[in-house]
C-alpha positions as CSV (number, residue, x, y, z in Angstrom):
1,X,69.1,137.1,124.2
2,X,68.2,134.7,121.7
3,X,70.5,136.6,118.5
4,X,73.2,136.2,121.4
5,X,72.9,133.0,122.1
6,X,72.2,132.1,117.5
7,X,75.6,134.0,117.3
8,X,77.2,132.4,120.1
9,X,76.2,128.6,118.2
10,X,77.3,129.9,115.2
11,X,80.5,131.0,116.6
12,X,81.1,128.0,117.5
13,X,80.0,126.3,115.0
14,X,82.5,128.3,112.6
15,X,85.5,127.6,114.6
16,X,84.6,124.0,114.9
17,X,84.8,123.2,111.1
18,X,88.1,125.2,110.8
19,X,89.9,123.1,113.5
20,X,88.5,120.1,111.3
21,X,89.5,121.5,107.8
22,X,92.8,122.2,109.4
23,X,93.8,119.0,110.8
24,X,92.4,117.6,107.9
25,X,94.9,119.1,105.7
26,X,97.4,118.7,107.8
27,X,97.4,115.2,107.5
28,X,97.0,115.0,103.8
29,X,100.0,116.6,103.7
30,X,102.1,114.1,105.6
31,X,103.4,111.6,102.6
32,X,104.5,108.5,104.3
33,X,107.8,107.1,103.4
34,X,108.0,104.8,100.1
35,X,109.5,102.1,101.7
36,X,110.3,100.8,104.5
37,X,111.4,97.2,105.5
38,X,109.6,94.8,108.0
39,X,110.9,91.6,107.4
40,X,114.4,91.3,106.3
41,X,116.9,88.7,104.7
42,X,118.9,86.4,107.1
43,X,121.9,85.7,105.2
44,X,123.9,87.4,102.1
45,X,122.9,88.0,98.6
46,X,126.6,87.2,96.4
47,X,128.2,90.0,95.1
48,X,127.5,89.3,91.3
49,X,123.4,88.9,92.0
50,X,123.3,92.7,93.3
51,X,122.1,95.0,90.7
52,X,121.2,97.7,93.2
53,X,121.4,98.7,96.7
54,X,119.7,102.0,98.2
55,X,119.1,102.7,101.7
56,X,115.5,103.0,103.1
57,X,113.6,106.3,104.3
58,X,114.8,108.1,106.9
59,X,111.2,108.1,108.6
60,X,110.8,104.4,108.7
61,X,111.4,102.6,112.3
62,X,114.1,100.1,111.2
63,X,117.2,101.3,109.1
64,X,117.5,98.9,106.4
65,X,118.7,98.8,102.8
66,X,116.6,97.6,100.5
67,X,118.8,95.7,97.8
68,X,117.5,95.1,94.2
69,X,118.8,91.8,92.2
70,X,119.4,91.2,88.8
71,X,116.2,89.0,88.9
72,X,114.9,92.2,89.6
73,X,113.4,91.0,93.0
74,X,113.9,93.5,95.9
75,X,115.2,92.3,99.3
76,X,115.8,94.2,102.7
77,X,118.4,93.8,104.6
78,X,119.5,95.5,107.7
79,X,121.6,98.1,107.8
80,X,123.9,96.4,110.7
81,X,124.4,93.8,108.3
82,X,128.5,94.4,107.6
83,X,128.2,92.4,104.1
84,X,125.5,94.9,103.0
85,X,127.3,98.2,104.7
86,X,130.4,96.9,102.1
87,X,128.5,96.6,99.1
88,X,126.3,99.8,99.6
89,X,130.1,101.3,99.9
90,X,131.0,99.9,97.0
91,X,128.1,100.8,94.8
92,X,128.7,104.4,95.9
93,X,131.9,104.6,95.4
94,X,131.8,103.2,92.0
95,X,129.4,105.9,91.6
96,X,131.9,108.5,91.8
């Protein structure tokens, strides 16, 4: 009775710490986006201030683009915005 009841503690025991080892891992492996935008820029940034324009992770919550100036200061804006849809067109096309 009492090996049975060591094993059964130990039994447990095992499977215990590899259900924590395994959701351990399995949240180190999640990388969180690199970006994403929370606050964003009311109006438009002219034409001639944009050095970049990229478009934010797929995972984050809000669609944005997150739009680089020549300052080299980085704004978001959101990706509804119909100024910042034409110059993310624009900078891919001119990519091509």
């Amino acid at each position: 009775m009492k090996k049975s009841l060591s094993f059964t503690v130990g039994l447990m025991l095992l499977l215990f710490t590899v259900q924590r080892c395994s959701s351990i891992t399995f949240a180190v492996g999640q990388i969180p986006p690199e970006r994403c935008c929370f606050e964003f820029l009311p109006g438009a940034i002219p034409r001639r201030n944009i050095a970049s324009i990229r478009t934010t992770d797929s995972r984050c919550s809000e669609p944005a683009f997150v739009i680089t100036s020549k300052k080299n200061k980085e704004f978001c804006v959101r990706r509804s915005s119909t100024w910042a849809q034409k110059r993310y067109e624009e900078a891919l096309n001119s990519n091509n």
